[in-house]
C-alpha positions as CSV (number, residue, x, y, z in Angstrom):
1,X,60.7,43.3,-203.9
2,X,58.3,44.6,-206.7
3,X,61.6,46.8,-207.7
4,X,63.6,43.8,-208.4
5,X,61.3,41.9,-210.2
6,X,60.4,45.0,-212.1
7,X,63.9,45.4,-212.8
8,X,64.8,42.4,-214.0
9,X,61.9,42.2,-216.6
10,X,62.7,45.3,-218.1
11,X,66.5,44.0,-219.0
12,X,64.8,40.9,-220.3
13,X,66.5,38.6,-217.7
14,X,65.2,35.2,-216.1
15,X,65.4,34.6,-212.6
16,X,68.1,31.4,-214.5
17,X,69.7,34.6,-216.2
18,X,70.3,36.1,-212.7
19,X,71.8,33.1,-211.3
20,X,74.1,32.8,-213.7
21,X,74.8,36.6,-213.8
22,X,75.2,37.0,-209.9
23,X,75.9,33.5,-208.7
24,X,73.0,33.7,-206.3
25,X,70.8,30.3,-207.0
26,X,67.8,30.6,-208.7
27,X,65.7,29.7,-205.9
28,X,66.9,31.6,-203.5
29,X,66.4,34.5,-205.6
30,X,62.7,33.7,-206.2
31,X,62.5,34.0,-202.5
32,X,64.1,37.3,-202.1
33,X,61.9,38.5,-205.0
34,X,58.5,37.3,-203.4
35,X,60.1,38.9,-200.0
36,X,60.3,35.3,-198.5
37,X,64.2,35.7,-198.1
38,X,66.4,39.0,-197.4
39,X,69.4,39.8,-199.5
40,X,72.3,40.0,-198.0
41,X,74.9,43.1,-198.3
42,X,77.4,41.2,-201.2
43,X,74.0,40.3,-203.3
44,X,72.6,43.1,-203.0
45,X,75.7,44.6,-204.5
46,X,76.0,42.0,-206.8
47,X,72.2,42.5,-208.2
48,X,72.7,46.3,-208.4
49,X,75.4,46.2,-210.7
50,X,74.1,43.2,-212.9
51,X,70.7,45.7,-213.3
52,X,72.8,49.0,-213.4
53,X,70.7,50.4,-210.3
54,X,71.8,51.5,-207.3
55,X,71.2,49.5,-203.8
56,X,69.5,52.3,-202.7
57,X,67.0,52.1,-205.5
58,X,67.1,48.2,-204.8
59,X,66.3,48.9,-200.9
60,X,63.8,51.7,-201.8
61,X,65.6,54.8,-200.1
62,X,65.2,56.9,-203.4
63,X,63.3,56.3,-206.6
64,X,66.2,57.2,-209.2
65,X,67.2,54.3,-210.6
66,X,70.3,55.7,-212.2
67,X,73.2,54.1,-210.4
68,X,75.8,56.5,-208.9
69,X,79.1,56.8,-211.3
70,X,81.5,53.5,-210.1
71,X,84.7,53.6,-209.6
72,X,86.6,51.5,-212.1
């Protein structure tokens, strides 16, 4: 998950910033970002919007990582 890490770092964010952004504890997170853990559909989301990317971005299916226009 090179992506998410890379990601993350470029907003500035902690793995402790992402927990408390996405309510997805820090540990487990360090897992999904060293590939030791899967995300699961609702964190995936979750992550996407927190680093205004897309989940196909996140899951490597394209490499814009503009995130398609959200319905509000």
């Amino acid at each position: 998950m090179s992506r998410l890490r890379a990601l993350r770092k470029e907003k500035g964010y902690t793995q402790i910033k992402m927990q408390l952004l996405t309510g997805i504890d820090q540990s487990d997170y360090s897992k999904i970002e060293n590939g030791k853990r899967y995300l699961t559909f609702e964190q995936c989301q979750k992550i996407a919007v927190v680093l205004d990317t897309s989940m196909d971005y996140l899951a490597g299916l394209t490499d814009e990582k503009k995130p398609y226009p959200r319905k509000k």
